[in-house]
N, C-alpha and C positions, 0 to 999 in steps of 0.2 A: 476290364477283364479281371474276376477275382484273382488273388495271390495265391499259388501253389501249393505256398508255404504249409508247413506241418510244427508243431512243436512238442518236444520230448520231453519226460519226465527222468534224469539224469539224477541217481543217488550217490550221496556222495559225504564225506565226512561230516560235514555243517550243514545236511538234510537236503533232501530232492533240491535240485536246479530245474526250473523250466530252458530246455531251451531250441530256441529257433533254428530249422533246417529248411532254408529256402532251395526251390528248383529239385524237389529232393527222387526225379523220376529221370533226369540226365544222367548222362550212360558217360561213365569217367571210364569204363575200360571194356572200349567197343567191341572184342573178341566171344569175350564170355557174355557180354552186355548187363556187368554190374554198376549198379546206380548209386549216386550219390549218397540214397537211404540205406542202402545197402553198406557201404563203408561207415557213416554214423553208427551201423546196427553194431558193426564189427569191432568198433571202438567200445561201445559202451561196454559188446558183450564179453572181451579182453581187458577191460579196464582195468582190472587190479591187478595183474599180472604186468602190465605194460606200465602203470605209476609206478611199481615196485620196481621194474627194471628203468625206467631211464627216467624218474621223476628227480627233483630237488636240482635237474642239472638245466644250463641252459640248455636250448633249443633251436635251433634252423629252421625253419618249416620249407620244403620244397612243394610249390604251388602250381597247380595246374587249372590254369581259369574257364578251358574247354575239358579238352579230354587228355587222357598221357598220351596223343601222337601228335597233340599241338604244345602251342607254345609254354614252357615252362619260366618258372624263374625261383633263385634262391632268396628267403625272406629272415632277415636276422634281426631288422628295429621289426616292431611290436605292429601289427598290422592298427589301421583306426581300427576305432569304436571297440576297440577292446573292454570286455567285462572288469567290473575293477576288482574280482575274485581271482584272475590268472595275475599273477605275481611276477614282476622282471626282477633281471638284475646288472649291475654295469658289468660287461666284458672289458677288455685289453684286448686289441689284435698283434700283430707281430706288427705292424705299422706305426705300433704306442695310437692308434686310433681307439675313442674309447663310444660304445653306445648301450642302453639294454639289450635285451634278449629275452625271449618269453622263460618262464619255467613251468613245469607240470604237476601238477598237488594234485588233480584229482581229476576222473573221466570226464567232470562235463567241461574241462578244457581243451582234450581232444576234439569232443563236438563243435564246438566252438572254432578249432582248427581247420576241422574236418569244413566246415562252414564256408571258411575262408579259400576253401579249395586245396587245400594240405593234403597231400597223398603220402610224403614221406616224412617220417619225422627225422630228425639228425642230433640226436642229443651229444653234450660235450664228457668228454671222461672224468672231469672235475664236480665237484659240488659247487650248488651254486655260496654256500657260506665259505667254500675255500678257492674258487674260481686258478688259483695259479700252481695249485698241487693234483694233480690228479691221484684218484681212488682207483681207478681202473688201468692194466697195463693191455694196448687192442692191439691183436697183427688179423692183417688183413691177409688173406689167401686167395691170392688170384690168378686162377689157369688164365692160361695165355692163349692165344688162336693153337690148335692144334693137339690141346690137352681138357680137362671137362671135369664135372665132377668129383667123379670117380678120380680125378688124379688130388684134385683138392680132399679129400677123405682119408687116401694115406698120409698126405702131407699131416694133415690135423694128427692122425695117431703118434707121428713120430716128433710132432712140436708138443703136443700131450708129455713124452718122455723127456724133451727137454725142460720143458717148465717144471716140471714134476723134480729133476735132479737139481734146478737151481732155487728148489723150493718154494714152487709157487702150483697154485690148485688151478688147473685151466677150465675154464667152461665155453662152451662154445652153441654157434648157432649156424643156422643157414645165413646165407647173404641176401638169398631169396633171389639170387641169381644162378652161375653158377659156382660162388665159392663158396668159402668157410671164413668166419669171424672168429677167430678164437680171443676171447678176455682172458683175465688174470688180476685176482681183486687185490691191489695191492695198500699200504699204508699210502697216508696221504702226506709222507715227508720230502718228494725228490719235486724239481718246479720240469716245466716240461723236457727240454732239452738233454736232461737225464734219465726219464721216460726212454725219450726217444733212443739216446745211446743203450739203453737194456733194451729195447727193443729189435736195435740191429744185430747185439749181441745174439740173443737169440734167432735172429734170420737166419745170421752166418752160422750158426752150429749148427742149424737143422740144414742147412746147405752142404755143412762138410760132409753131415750124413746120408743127404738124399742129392748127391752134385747132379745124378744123371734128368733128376724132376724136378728142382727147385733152384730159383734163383736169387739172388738180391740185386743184381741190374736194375739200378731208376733208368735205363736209356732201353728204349723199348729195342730197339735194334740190335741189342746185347741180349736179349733176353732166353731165345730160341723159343722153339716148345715146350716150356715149361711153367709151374707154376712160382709165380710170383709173388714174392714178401711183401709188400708195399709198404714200409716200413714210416713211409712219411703221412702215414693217417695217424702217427702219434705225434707228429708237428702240431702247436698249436695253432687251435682254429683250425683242424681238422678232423672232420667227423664223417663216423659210416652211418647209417642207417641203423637205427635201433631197437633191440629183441620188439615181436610182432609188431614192428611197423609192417605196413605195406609197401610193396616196392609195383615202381611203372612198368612193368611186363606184361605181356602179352596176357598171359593166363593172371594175374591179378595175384601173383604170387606175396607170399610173407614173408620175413626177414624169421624165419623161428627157431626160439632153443630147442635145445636133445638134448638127451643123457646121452651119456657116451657110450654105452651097452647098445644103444637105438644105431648108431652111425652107418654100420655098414651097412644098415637094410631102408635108406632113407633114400627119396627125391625131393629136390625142391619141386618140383609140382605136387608134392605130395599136401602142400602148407600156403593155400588162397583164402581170402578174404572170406569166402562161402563156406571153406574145410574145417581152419583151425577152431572157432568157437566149438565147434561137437567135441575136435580131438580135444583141444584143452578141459572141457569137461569128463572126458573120458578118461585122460591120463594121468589131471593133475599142470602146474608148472615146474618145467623141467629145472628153471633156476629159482625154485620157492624153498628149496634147504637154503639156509645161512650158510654159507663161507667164511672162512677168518681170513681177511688180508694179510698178505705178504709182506716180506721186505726184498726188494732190490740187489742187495750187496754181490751174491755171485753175479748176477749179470752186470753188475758194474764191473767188480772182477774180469770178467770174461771181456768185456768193453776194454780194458786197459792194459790186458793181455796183447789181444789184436791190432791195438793201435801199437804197441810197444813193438808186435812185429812186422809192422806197417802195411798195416790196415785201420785207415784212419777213418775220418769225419765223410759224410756222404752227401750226396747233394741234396738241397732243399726243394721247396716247391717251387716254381718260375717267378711265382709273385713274391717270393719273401726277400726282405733286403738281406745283404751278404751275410753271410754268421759265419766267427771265428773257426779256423781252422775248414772251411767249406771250399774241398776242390771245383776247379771251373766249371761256371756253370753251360756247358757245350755238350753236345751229344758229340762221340767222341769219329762222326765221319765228319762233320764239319770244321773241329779243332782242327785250327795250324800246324801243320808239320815242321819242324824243324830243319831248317837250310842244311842242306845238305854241304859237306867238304869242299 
């Protein structure tokens, strides 16, 4: 039986790539029934928008070898037969485990991804030449069962004012689910762990401000209705989903930037694999001004504040080994009680 296969003409800093998309008429997202060729098209045709946003850094690739209602897996060493144009680089994990990880320099690496069954990309906030400093400071915004969108959208306005007071420029995107990504480009002097403490900083002030909608609870059982910080997607070796990836939903939705003028009149259905290449041609990329990074110091401030008035260190991922000053790691209906008199 002849080979399916097709191959693309993939432009690129170092001249046209050929490259190979096998099976390219399989249906990756059985609802809308877009095809394999279909998400290739959607890489190539977001390409410079999507290097410019998560390129130079390492990468995860989240793999779907059928379709996204089947079997998944997370992919972080370098799949085989890798092109010797896509460039790795060694990681550290929190386990002092060390291996490559792909990086992205130019669209026909996506294809190539896209190839290997890549539906999501997960790039890291770090460069890949300074791997232990991050450039980027991410909070995640995630409504909880009970709260949607629209609840993540204010949130965003009013962590907008707090970034903004502790001097840093937010930009933000869809999750391509239903929350909000908000970044914040900062200098690449603090290693993670300090990250992470500006980042809870920030959780808890927009919490003091918005207590009735917003939590910082890691114990889902604490949470209520509300939307959640997830503060520990700035633990190392933690990554979201990255400006116009695509994410495995139903509708075949995008992970995509806004202006912040755009926010209140936005849906994430609004931004699928078949939408965004028109809108991006239409609009522009929402994160193609340059930003000056930040510096950290009030939110460290604010960090040393709250621990001073005890509100300390939070809990980590399940898998990471203990880190200093880290209360127990128990959801708090299972913790021991205390013997009673």
């Amino acid at each position: 039986m002849a080979s399916e296969a097709i191959t693309l003409e993939v432009d690129g800093p170092d001249g046209p790539r050929e490259m190979r998309v096998s099976s390219p008429s399989r249906v990756v997202w059985p609802e809308p029934g877009v095809t394999k060729l279909e998400l290739v098209e959607y890489l190539v045709a977001v390409g410079e928008p999507f290097v410019r946003a998560n390129g130079d850094r390492p990468v995860a690739l989240q793999r779907y070898p059928a379709d996204i209602d089947g079997e998944m897996f997370f992919s972080k060493n370098p799949p085989r037969g890798k092109p010797e144009f896509i460039r790795e680089v060694m990681v550290t994990y929190p386990s002092a485990r060390a291996h490559p990880q792909l990086v992205i320099d130019e669209p026909a690496a996506l294809v190539w991804m896209a190839q290997m069954n890549t539906v999501v990309f997960h790039p890291w906030p770090s460069r890949a030449g300074d791997i232990d400093h991050p450039d980027q400071m991410r909070l995640d915004l995630d409504p909880q069962p009970g709260r949607g969108f629209e609840d993540a959208v204010r949130a965003a306005h009013v962590l907008r004012d707090v970034l903004s007071e502790a001097g840093l420029t937010a930009m933000a995107k869809t999750s391509g689910n239903r929350g909000i990504h908000v970044f914040a480009p900062i200098e690449p002097r603090w290693d993670f762990i300090d990250v992470r403490h500006a980042v809870i900083a920030a959780a808890r002030e927009l919490e003091r401000r918005m207590p009735d909608e917003v939590t910082t609870a890691w114990w889902k059982e604490e949470r209520g209705e509300k939307v959640f910080v997830d503060f520990n997607q700035a633990a190392r070796d933690r990554t979201i989903a990255g400006a116009y990836s695509p994410r495995a939903t139903a509708a075949a939705t995008v992970s995509m930037p806004f202006r912040w003028e755009d926010l209140d009149d936005l849906s994430p259905l609004d931004f699928t694999v078949r939408s965004v290449p028109g809108l991006l041609a239409e609009r522009g990329d929402a994160w193609g001004d340059e930003v000056s990074p930040g510096v950290l110091d009030v939110l460290l401030e604010w960090w040393e504040r709250d621990v001073a008035n005890g509100q300390g260190e939070m809990p980590y991922p399940p898998d990471y080994p203990k880190m200093p000053g880290e209360p127990p790691r128990v959801q708090p209906s299972k913790a021991r009680k205390p013997a009673a008199d």
